[in-house]
KENU-372437 format. One record per residue (C-alpha): x, y, z. Coordinates in steps of 0.001 Angstrom, whole numbers, padded with zeros to 6 digits, always signed. Layout:
N
XYZ;...
//
This chain:
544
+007149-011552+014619;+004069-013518+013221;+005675-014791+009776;+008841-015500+007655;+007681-015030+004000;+009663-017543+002113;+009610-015967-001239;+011951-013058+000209;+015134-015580+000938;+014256-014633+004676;+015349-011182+003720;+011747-010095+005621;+009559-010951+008090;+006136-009956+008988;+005361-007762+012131;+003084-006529+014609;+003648-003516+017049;+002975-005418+020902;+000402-002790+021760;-002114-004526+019084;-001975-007328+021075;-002212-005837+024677;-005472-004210+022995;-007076-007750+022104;-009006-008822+024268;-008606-012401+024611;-005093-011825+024827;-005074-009587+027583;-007324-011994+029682;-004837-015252+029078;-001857-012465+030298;-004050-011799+033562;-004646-015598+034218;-001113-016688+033813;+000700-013307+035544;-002097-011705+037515;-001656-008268+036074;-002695-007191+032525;-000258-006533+029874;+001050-003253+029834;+003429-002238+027029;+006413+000507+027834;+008281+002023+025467;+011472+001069+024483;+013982+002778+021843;+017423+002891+020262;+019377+005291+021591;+020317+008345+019326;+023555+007963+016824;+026043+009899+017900;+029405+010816+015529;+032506+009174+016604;+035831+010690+016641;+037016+012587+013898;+039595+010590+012744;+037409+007325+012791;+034866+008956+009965;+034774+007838+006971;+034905+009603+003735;+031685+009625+002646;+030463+010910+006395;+032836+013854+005980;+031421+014240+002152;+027839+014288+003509;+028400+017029+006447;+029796+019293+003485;+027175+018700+001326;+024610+019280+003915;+026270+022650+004940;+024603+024903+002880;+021084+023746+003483;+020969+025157+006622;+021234+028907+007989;+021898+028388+011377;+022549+025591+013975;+018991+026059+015298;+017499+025222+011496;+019571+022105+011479;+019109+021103+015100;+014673+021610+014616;+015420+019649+011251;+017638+016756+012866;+014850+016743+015729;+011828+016142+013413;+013745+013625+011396;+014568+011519+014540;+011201+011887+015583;+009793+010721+011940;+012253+007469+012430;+011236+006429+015269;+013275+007732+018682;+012792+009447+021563;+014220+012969+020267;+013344+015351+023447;+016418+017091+024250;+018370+016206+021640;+020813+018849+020200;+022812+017086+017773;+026396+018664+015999;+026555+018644+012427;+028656+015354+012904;+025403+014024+014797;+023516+014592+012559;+025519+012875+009543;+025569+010038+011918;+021671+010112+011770;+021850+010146+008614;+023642+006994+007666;+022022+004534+010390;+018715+005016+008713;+018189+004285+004524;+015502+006488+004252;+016713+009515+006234;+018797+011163+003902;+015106+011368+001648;+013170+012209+004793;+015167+015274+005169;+015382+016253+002014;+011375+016172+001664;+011249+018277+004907;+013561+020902+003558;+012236+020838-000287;+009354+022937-000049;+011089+026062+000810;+014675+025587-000734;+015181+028196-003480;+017982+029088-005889;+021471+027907-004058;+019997+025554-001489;+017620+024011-004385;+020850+023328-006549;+022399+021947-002987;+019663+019809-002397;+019929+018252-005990;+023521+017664-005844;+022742+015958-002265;+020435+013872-003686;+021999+012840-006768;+025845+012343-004615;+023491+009549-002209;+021973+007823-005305;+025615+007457-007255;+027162+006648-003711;+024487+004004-002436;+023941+005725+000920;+020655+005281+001104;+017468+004823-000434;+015130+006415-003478;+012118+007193-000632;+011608+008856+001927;+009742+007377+004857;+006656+009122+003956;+006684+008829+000240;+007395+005136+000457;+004899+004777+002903;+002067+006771+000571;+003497+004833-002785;+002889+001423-001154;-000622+002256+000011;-001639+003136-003678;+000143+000580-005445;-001833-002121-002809;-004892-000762-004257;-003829-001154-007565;-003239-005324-007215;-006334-005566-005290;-008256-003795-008023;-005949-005100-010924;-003174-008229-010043;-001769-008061-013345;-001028-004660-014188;+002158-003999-012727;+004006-006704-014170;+002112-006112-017402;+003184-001953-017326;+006794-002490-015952;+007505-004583-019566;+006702-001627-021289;+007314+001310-019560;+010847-000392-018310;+011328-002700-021252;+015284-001424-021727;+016280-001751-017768;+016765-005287-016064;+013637-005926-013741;+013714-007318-010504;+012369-010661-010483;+009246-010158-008823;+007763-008053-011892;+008445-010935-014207;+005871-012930-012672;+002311-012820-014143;+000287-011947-010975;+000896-009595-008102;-000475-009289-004707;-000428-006948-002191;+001916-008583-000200;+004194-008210-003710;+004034-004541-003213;+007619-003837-000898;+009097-006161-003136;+008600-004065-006347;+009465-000793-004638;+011896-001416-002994;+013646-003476-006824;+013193-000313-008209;+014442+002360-006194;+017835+002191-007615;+017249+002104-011096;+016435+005280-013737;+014988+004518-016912;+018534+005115-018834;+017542+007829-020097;+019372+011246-018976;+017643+014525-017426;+017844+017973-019495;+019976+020703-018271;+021903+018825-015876;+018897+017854-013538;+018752+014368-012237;+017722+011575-014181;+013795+010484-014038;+013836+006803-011926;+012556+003887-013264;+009726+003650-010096;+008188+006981-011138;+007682+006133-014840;+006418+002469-014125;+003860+004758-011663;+003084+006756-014440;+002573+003867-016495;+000087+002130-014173;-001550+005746-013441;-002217+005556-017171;-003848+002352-017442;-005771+002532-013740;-009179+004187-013051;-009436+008179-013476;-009273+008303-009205;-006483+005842-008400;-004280+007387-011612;-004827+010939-010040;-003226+010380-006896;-000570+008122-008326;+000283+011374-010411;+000251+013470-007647;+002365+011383-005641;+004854+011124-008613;+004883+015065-009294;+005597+015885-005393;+008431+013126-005424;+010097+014633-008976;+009921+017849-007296;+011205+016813-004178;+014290+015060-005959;+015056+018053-008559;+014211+016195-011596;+012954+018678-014299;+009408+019322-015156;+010014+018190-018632;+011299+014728-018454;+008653+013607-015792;+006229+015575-018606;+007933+012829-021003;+006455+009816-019027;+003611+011040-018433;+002745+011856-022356;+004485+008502-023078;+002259+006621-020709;-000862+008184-021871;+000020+007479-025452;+000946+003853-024588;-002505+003388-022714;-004445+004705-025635;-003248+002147-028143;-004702-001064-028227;-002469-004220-026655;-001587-006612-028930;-003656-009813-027652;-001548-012586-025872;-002038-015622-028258;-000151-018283-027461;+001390-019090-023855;+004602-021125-024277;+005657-023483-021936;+009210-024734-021863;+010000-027764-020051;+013299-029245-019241;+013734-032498-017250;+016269-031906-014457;+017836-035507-013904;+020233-034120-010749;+016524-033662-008617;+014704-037057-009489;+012620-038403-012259;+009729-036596-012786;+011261-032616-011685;+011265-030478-014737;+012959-026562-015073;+010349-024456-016454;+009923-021228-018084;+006547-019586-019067;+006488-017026-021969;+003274-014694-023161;+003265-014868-027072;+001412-011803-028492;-000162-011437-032031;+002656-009092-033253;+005319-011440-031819;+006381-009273-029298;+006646-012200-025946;+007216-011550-022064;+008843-014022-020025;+007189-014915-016906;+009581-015842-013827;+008717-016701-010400;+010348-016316-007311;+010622-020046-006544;+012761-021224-009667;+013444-024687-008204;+012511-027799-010590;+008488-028584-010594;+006605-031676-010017;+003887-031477-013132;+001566-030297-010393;+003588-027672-010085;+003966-026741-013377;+000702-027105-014035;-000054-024337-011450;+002432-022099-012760;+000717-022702-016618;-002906-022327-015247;-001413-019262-013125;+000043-017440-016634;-003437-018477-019099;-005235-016493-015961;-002612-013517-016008;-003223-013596-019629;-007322-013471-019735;-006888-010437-017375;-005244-007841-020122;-007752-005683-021560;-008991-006347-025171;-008238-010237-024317;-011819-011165-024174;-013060-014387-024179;-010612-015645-025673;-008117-018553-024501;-004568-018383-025634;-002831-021757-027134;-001080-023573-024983;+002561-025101-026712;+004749-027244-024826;+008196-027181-025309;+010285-029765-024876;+013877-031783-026531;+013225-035255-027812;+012779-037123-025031;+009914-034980-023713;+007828-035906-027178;+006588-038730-024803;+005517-037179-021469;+001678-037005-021237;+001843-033629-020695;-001865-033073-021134;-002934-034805-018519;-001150-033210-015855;-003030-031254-013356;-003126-028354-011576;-004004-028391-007858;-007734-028264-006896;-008396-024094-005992;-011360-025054-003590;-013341-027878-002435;-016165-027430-004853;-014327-028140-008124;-012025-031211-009024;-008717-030491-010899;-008829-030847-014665;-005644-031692-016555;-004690-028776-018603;-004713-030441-021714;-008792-030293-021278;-008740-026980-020333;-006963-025761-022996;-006027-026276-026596;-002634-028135-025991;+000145-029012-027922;+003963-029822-028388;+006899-028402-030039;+010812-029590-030286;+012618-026593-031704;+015589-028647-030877;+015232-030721-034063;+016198-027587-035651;+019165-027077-034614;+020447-030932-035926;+018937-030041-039511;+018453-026593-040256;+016543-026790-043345;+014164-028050-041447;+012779-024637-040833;+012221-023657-044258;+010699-027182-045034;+008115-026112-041883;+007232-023101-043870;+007155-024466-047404;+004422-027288-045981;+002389-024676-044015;+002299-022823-047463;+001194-025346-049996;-000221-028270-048023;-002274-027388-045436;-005473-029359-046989;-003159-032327-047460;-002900-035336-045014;-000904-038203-044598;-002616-041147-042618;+000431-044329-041786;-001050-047331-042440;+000257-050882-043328;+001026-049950-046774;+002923-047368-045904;+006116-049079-045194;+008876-048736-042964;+010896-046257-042045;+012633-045523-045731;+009750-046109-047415;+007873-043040-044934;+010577-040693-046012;+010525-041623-049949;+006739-040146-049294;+007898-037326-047386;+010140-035958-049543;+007982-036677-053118;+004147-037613-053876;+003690-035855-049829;+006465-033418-050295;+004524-030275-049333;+001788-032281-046629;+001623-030172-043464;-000241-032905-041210;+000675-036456-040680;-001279-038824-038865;+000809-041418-037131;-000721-045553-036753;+000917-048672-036369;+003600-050172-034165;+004413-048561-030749;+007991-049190-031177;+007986-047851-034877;+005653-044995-034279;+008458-043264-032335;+010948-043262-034797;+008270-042258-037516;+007738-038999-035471;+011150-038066-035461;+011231-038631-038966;+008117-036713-039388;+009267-033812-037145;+012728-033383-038820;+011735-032875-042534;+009239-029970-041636;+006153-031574-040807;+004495-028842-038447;+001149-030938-037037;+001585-034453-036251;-001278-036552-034281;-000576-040390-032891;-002133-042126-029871;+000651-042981-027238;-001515-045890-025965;-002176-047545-029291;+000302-050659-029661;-000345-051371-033362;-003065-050647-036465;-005861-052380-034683;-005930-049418-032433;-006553-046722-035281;-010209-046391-035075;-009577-045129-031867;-008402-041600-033311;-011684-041108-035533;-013386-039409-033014;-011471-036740-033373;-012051-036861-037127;-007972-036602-037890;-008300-035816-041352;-011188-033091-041277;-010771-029582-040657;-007083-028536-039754;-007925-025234-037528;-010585-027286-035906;-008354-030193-034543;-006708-028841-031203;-010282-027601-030143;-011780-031053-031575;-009000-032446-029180;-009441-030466-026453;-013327-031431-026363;-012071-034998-026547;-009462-034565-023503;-012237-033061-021454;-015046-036199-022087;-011842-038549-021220;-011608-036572-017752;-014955-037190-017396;-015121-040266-017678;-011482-041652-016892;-012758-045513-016356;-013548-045882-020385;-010953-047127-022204;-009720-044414-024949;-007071-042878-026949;-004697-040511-025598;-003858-038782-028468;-000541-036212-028595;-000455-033192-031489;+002522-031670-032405;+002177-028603-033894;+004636-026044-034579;+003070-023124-035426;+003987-020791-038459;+007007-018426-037966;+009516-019300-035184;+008636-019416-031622;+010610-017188-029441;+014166-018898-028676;+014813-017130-025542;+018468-016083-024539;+020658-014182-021907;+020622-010541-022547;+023564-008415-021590;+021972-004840-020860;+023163-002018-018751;+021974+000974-016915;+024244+004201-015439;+022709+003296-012483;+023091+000312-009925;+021276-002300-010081;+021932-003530-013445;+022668-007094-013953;+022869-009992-016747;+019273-011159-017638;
//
């Protein structure tokens, strides 16, 4: 064993066979100067499963033997049959003549036997013993005794789907929300980029699911691994998509599933990779401070916003509260996963922040990511991207709020509201609101640090979407500081006028300067994200 891998629970570990080792060569020569005799690996093995007695079998071992019955002609079939397959898992099979009983017994100690048979015997089953082999099949997937794959066809699948995240790390989390967007996904596909390593992990999620959607004329069901592969064959390169077809034709045939429905996916895939995606415009990033863990943890949860408001929510497999390094690495990670989908170009996808009342104040902009190499220092996120907040909780306490948020966004996008010592206190702030700046859409906050809070609440709960203060100004003196950014000029210019401004402050930390926080809650709602309850025919299926 060389490694534990840490996002699998220690439900795997990492491997290498002893003989690659007694061929290396410095190995070998620190073996012969501590033993005096170079390594020499023998072979060691499991001994054959044998069937215990009758009356100790369980019911589905007794089920299987039937089912298997008619698949073969003659003990000699099944014993050449039970031979290879013992061979293909790994023992020592000379001389072994196993019963019918044996063989079940094969069978079950291995989750990929009852496949590896079935893909030996496939190719030449006809009429009765096809329909046999599709009841077999379909009896082991309802019954959980054992797995989608065979050994070989999980073995060929993982190869070509390793090529695909070398080639492409986003794609299969990208296909598998569309071609599986009604089934529950295992965890590992919500996450924006995959790696090889990632690859064991998907398959082996999706072998017990089927899309939910029911074969013709009684054949089996089409899983949900061979659509997503004829998703990503789809949207892959001509070469790679050819033998991820091929591989998903041989297994459809190998499992009974008519030619039709796999004919389905495939035409549905193709049709899906034809049409333009809808460009990921805003990544949303919703932060929740987790006082149980310490001060400065935070929950987070990372959705992709596209143009037509469809969203994805990212997950990873490490859901424990992040430091605002951390989150900052799981931000930068999803902006990345983002820039990757074709027709994104150059462009850079807004960056909102979401976060209750109390997370109006964190400096969220200036958190940074962790340094990728040696060459480049880390850059808060807030100069990397166009940055800014939202508190969709305010909603919830007034609810008109929402349509005042529209109505401003509507008529009063040119008009501006600057604070300044003749604007009052509190009372007198929402007398303005609510007449002569009724319809403003942007508010630009001066004055008292202990005032200037409330004011943005006050702001932010009658509908104003875009509000701009400085949290290190401490009264009016300090409003020339904001200038810079010209507050007051061009409204679709301000987050990249403040994202210019972030990234000269980064450079140049030492000068004394604002640190100005924008608001803005976009037009329309933002995805509020909830629990779904979905189910499947199939096992597998769980509460999002």
């Amino acid at each position: 064993m060389t490694e534990e891998d840490h996002a699998y629970g220690a439900r795997r570990l990492i491997a290498l066979p002893a003989s690659s080792f007694a061929r290396d060569g410095d190995f070998a020569s620190y073996v012969e100067e501590q033993t005096g005799r170079s390594p020499e690996p023998s072979a060691i093995g499991a001994s054959l499963p044998e069937a215990g007695p009758a009356v100790e079998r369980t019911p589905a071992e007794r089920e299987l033997e039937t089912l298997l019955a008619p698949l073969f002609s003659n003990p000699g079939v099944r014993v050449d049959h039970a031979r290879a397959l013992a061979r293909e898992l790994g023992y020592v099979a000379e001389g072994y003549e196993p019963t019918a009983a044996d063989l079940v017994a094969l069978l079950m100690a291995h989750p990929r036997a009852i496949a590896s048979l079935g893909e030996a015997l496939a190719s030449g089953a006809q009429g009765a013993a096809r329909a046999a082999l599709t009841h077999l099949f379909s009896w082991v997937r309802a019954l959980d005794c054992g797995s989608l794959l065979s050994v070989n066809e999980y073995d060929v699948l993982i190869g070509l789907l390793r090529r695909v995240c070398e080639k492409q790390p986003t794609l299969l989390p990208r296909t598998a929300a569309e071609a599986l967007r009604y089934v529950v996904l295992p965890e590992i596909l919500t996450r924006p980029l995959l790696g090889e390593e990632d690859v064991c992990g998907v398959v082996e999620g999706l072998e017990d699911l089927s899309d939910g959607v029911s074969g013709t004329e009684g054949a089996p069901p089409v899983p949900a691994l061979l659509r997503l592969v004829e998703y990503v064959a789809a949207a892959t390169d001509a070469r790679l998509g050819d033998d991820l077809r091929a591989w998903s034709g041989k297994t459809a045939q190998r499992l009974g599933i008519h030619d039709g429905a796999l004919g389905e996916r495939r035409a549905d895939a193709a049709q899906w990779a034809k049409c333009a995606a809808s460009p990921v415009t805003r990544v949303v990033m919703e932060l929740a401070h987790d006082p149980d863990v310490g001060d400065d943890r935070y929950r987070v949860r990372i959705l992709l916003v596209r143009d037509d408001g469809s969203y994805r929510v990212l997950k990873e497999a490490e859901s424990e509260p992040k430091t605002p390094r951390e989150a900052a690495d799981s931000l930068s990670e999803a902006v990345f996963a983002a820039a990757q989908e074709p027709g994104q170009g150059d462009h850079v996808p807004w960056v909102t922040v979401v976060v209750d009342r109390a997370g109006l104040d964190l400096a969220v902009d200036e958190w940074e990511p962790g340094a990728r190499d040696d060459i480049l220092p880390a850059w808060p996120i807030g100069a990397e991207y166009s940055v800014s907040l939202s508190c969709p909780e305010l909603s919830d306490r007034r609810p008109e709020r929402d349509g005042d948020r529209e109505r401003r966004w509507k008529n009063g996008r040119a008009s501006v509201l600057v604070t300044s010592r003749t604007s009052g206190d509190s009372r007198q702030l929402v007398n303005l609101l609510k007449t002569k700046h009724r319809d403003t859409a942007r508010v630009i906050l001066h004055g008292p640090a202990d005032e200037t809070r409330s004011w943005l609440l006050t702001c932010l709960v009658l509908g104003v979407p875009v509000v701009l203060w400085d949290r290190e100004a401490t009264g009016y003196e300090d409003a020339g500081k904001l200038e810079v950014l010209a507050p007051a000029g061009d409204l679709e210019g301000l987050p990249g006028r403040l994202r210019d401004f972030r990234s000269d402050l980064a450079a140049c930390p030492a000068e004394r300067r604002a640190r100005p926080s924008l608001v803005w809650e976009p037009e329309g709602c933002l995805p509020r994200t909830e629990s779904l309850q979905l189910s499947d025919p199939w096992r597998g299926s769980h509460a999002s």
